[in-house]
C-alpha positions as CSV (number, residue, x, y, z in Angstrom):
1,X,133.1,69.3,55.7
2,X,133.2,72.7,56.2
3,X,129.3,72.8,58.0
4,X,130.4,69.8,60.0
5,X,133.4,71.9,61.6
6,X,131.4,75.0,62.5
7,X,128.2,73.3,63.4
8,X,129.1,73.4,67.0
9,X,129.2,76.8,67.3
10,X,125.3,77.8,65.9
11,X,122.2,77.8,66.3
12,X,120.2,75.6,65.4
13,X,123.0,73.7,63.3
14,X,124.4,71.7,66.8
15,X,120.8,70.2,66.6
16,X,121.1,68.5,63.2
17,X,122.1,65.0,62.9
18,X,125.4,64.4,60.5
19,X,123.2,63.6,57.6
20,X,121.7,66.8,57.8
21,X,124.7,68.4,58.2
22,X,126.2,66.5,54.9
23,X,123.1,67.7,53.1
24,X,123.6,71.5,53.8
25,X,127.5,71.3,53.0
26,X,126.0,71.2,49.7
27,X,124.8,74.7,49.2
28,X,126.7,76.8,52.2
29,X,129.5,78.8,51.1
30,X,132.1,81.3,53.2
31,X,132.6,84.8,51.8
32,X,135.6,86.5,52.9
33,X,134.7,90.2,53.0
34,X,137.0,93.5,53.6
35,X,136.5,96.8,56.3
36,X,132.8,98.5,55.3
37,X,131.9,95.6,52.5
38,X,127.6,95.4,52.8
39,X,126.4,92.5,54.2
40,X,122.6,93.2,53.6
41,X,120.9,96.3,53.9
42,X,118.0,97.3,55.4
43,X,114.6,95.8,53.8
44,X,116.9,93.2,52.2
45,X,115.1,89.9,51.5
46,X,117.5,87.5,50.2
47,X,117.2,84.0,51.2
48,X,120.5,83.4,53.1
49,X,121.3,83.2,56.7
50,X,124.5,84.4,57.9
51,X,126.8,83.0,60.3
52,X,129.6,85.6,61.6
53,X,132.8,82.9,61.4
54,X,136.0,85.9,61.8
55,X,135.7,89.1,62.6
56,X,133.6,92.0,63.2
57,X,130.1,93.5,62.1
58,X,128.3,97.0,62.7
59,X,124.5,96.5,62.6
60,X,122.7,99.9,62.1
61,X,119.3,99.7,63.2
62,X,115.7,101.7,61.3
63,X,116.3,104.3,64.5
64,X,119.8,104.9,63.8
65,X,121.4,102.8,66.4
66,X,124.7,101.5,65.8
67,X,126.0,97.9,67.4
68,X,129.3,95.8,66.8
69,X,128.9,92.3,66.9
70,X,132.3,90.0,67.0
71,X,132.2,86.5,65.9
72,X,134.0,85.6,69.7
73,X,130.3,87.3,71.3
74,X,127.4,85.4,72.8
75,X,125.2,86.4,70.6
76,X,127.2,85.1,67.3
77,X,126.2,82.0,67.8
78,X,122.9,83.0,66.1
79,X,121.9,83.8,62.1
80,X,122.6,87.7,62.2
81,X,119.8,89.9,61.2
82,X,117.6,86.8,60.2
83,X,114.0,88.2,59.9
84,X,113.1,89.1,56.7
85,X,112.8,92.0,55.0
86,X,115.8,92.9,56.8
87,X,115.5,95.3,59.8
88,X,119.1,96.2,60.3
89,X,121.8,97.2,57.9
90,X,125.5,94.9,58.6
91,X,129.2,96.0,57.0
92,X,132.0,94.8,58.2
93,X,134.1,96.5,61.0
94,X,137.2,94.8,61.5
95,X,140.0,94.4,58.1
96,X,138.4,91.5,57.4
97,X,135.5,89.2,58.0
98,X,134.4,85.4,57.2
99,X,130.7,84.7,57.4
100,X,129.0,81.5,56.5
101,X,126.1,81.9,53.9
102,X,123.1,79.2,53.9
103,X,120.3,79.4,51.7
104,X,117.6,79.8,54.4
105,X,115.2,76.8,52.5
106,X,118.0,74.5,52.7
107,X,117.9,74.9,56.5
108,X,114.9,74.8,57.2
109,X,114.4,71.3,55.2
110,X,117.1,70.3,57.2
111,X,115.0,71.3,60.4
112,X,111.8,69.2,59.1
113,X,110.1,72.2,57.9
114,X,109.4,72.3,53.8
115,X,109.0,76.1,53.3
116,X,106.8,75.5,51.1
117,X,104.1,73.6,53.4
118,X,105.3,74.0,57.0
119,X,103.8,77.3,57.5
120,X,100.0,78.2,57.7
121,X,98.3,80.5,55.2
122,X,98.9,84.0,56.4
123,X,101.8,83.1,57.6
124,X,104.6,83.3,55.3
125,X,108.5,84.6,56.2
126,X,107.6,87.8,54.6
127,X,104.0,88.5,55.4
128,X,105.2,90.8,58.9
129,X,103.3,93.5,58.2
130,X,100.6,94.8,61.8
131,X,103.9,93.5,64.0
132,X,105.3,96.5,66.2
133,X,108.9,97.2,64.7
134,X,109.8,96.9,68.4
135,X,108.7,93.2,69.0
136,X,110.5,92.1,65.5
137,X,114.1,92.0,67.7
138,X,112.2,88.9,69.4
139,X,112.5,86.9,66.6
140,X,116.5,87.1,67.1
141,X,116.7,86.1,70.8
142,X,117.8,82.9,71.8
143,X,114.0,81.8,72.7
144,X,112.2,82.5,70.3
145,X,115.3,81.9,67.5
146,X,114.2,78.1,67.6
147,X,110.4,78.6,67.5
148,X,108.7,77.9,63.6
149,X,107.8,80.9,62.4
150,X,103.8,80.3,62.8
151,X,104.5,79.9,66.4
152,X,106.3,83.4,66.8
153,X,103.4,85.1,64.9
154,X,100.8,83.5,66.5
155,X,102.9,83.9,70.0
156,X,102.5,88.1,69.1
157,X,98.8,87.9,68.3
158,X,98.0,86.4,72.3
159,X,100.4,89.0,73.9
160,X,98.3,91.4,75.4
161,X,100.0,94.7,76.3
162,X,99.7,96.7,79.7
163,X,101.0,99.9,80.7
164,X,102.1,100.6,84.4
165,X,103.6,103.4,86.4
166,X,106.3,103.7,88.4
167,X,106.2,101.7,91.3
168,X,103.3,99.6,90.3
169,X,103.4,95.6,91.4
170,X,103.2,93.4,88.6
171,X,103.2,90.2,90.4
172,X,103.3,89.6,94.2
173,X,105.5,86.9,96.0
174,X,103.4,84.2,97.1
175,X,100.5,84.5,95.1
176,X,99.4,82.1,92.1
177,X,100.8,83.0,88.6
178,X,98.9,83.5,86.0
179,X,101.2,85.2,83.4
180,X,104.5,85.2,81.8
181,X,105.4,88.3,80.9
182,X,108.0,90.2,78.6
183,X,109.5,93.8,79.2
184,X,108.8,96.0,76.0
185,X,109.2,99.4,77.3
186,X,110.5,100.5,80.9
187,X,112.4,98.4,83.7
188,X,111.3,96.3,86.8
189,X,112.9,95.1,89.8
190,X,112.6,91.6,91.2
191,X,112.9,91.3,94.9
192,X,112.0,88.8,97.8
193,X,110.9,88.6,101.0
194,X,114.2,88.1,103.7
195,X,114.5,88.3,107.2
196,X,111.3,90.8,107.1
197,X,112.6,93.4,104.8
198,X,112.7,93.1,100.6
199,X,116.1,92.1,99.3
200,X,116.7,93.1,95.8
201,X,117.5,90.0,93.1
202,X,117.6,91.8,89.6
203,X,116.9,94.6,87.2
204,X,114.8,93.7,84.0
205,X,114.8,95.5,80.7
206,X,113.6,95.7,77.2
207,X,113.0,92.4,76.5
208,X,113.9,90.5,79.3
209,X,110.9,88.1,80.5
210,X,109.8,86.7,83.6
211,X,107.0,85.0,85.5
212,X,107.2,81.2,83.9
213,X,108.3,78.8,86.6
214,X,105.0,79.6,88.3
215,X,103.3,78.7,85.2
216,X,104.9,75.4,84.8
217,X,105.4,74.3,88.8
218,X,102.3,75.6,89.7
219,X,104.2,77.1,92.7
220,X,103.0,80.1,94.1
221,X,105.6,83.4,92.5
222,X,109.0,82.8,94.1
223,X,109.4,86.7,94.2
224,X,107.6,90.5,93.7
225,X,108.5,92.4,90.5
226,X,108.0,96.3,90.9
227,X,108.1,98.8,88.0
228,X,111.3,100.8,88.7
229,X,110.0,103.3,86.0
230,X,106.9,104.0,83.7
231,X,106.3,101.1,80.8
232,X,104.8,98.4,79.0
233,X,105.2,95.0,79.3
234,X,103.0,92.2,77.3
235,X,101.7,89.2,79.2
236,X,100.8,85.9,77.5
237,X,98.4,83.7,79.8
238,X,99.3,80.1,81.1
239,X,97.4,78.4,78.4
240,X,98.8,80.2,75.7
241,X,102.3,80.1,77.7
242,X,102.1,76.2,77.5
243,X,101.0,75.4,74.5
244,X,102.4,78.3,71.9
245,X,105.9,78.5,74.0
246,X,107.1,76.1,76.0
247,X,105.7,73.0,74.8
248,X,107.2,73.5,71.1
249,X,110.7,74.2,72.7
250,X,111.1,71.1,75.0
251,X,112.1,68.2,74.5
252,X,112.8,65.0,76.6
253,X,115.6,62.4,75.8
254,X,114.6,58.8,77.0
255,X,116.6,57.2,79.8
256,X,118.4,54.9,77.7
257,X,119.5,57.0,75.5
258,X,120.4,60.2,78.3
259,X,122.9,57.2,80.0
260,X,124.7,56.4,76.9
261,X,124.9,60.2,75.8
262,X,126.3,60.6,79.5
263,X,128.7,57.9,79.2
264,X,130.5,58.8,75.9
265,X,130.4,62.2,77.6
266,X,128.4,63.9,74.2
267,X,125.9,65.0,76.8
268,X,125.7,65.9,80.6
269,X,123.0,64.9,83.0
270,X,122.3,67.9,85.2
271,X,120.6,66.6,88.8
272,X,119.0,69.4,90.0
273,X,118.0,67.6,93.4
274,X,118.5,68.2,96.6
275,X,122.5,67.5,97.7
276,X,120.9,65.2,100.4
277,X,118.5,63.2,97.9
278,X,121.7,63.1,95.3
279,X,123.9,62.0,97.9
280,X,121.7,59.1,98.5
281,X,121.7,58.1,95.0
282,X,122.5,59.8,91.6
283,X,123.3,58.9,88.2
284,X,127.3,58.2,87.1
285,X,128.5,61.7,85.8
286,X,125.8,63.3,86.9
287,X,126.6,66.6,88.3
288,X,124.6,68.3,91.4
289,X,123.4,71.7,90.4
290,X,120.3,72.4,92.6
291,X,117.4,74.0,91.9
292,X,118.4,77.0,93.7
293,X,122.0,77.3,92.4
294,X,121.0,76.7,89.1
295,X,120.1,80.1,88.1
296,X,123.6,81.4,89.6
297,X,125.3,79.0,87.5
298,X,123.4,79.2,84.2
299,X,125.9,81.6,82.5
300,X,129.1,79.0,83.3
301,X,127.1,76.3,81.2
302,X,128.6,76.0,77.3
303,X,126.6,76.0,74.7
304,X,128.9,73.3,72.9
305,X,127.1,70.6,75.3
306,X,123.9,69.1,75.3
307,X,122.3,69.1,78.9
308,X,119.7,67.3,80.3
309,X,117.8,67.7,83.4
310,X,117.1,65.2,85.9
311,X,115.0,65.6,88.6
312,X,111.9,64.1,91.0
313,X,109.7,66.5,89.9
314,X,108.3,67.0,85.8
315,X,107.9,70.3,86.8
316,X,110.7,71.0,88.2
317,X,112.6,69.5,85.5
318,X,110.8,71.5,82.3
319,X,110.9,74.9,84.5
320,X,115.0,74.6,84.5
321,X,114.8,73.2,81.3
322,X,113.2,76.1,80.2
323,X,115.2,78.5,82.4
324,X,118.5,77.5,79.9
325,X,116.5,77.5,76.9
326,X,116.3,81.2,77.3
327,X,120.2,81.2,77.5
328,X,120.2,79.5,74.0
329,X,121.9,76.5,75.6
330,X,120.6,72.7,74.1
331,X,118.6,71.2,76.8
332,X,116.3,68.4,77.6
333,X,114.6,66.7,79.8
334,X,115.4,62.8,81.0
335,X,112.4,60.9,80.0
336,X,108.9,62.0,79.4
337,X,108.7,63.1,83.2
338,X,112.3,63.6,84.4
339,X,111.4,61.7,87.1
340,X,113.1,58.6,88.7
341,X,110.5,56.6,87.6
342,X,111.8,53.8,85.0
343,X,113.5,50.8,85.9
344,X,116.6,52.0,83.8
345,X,117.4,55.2,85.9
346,X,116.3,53.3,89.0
347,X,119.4,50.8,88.2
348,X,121.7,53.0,87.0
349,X,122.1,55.1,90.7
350,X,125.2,55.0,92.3
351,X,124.4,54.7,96.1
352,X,126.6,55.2,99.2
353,X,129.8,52.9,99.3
354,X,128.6,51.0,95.5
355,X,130.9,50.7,92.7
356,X,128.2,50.8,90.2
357,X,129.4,52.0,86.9
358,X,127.2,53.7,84.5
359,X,126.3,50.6,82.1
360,X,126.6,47.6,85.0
């Protein structure tokens, strides 16, 4: 019961059906722990993931860093230090603390992989060794949290690392992409083209990525990153982009089922149309988030709800789909496509001055 209650709140426990859910109950346990009890130390391999239910945690990273993590934060929604060994030490920081404990082959059944078969030779939980200490913290972001394991290794083999200097273009506004690209080292500044002059968009750190709704739209770059500083980033081509990244992370749910989801309201469709072409016609409960406000708006979406993206274009629709993938929110697509293509969607759109419900 326990599992069932908090499942909402992690990653990737929202994604398992109930039956999963029951099945992990089995073996997850809550531990109730007091101000500067160890967690797990660094180079700890123990095969639990923890869940931070109350309170609060320092992590103390291999260069000495020091971060507090509260179970209220963004990022608790997430197994905390996950990789193994261990590459941060955790105590408790607040007078108390309640963290759930999962046996990590348990969940990972529970995902459809068999620990012992899912992964390739070579590739074991364990077997990090040539990985940059640096590119480890991947393995904990939201992206790359929901990737198998095979993918993630296989993901740092393809990145190909390139130094620039300050000032330096990395990609140009207009032109065709042929990269996505992760900060490792340095900082970049994303700006676009306005009324003849550059108009600054966004700063990008360590580990922030950009450069992938070219990739998917096959639209030129949508705007100029500049090195603000000396750095590093790694850049993974379109191929590799497509088939090692994306690809494993999205999914589509099928018209049918997205209208019922809508209806009982354990889902909501996102149209990211035009305002005119949703005006025209749109599904019941849909709401209009455009293309263009969708990135403003990305941070106000909860990660309690599943979303999926409607749209007429596929590419469209897997580039946003993507774009709140990286904000570790549950997201699909409507349909193989996204597009309004089937008879289903094509019946269910409420037009100008109907009274269509959702189901007549």
């Amino acid at each position: 019961m326990l599992v069932q209650k908090l499942a909402k709140r992690f990653v990737p426990l929202q994604d398992l059906q109930a039956e999963k859910l029951r099945g992990l109950a089995r073996s997850a346990k809550t531990i109730r722990l007091s101000l500067g009890d160890l967690v797990f130390d660094m180079g700890d391999t123990s095969p639990y993931s923890y869940y931070l239910v109350e309170g609060e945690l320092q992590l103390t990273t291999r260069d000495g860093s020091r971060l507090r993590l509260h179970a209220d934060d963004e990022q608790a929604a997430y197994p905390v230090g996950n990789l193994l060994p261990r590459q941060m030490r955790a105590r408790i920081h607040s007078e108390t603390a309640k963290l759930l404990r999962i046996h990590r082959h348990d969940l990972e059944r529970a995902m459809g992989r068999d620990p012992g078969t899912a992964r390739q030779p070579g590739m074991a939980i364990h077997d990090l060794s040539g990985i940059p200490e640096d590119l480890l913290d991947l393995l904990d972001m939201p992206l790359f949290s929901r990737l198998p394991r095979a993918n993630c290794l296989r993901l740092f083999e393809k990145f190909e690392a390139v130094s620039y200097r300050s000032g330096d273009v990395v990609i140009r506004e207009g032109e065709p992409g042929r990269y996505f690209y992760l900060v490792r080292r340095g900082g970049c500044r994303v700006s676009r083209r306005s009324d003849g002059r550059a108009v600054e968009l966004n700063r990008l750190r360590a580990l922030d990525s950009f450069g992938e709704s070219a990739l998917i739209t096959g639209q030129p770059r949508g705007a100029t990153v500049t090195m603000d500083s000396d750095g590093e980033l790694l850049r993974l081509g379109r191929r590799d982009f497509l088939d090692l990244l994306l690809q494993p992370l999205l999914s589509h749910t099928p018209a049918d089922k997205a209208l019922q989801l809508a209806e009982s309201g354990r889902a909501r469709i996102i149209d990211i149309r035009s305002e005119r072409k949703y005006a025209r016609g749109h599904l019941a409960g849909a709401r209009s988030i455009p293309t263009y406000l969708l990135y403003l708006k990305r941070n106000s979406l909860s990660r309690q709800r599943h979303y999926i993206i409607h749209s007429d274009s596929s590419r469209q629709s897997r580039a946003a789909a993507f774009m709140l993938l990286q904000r570790g929110l549950k997201v699909s697509v409507l349909g193989r496509t996204g597009q309004l293509s089937t008879r289903t969607v094509l019946d269910a759109l409420i037009r100008p001055g109907a009274q269509r419900t959702l189901c007549a």
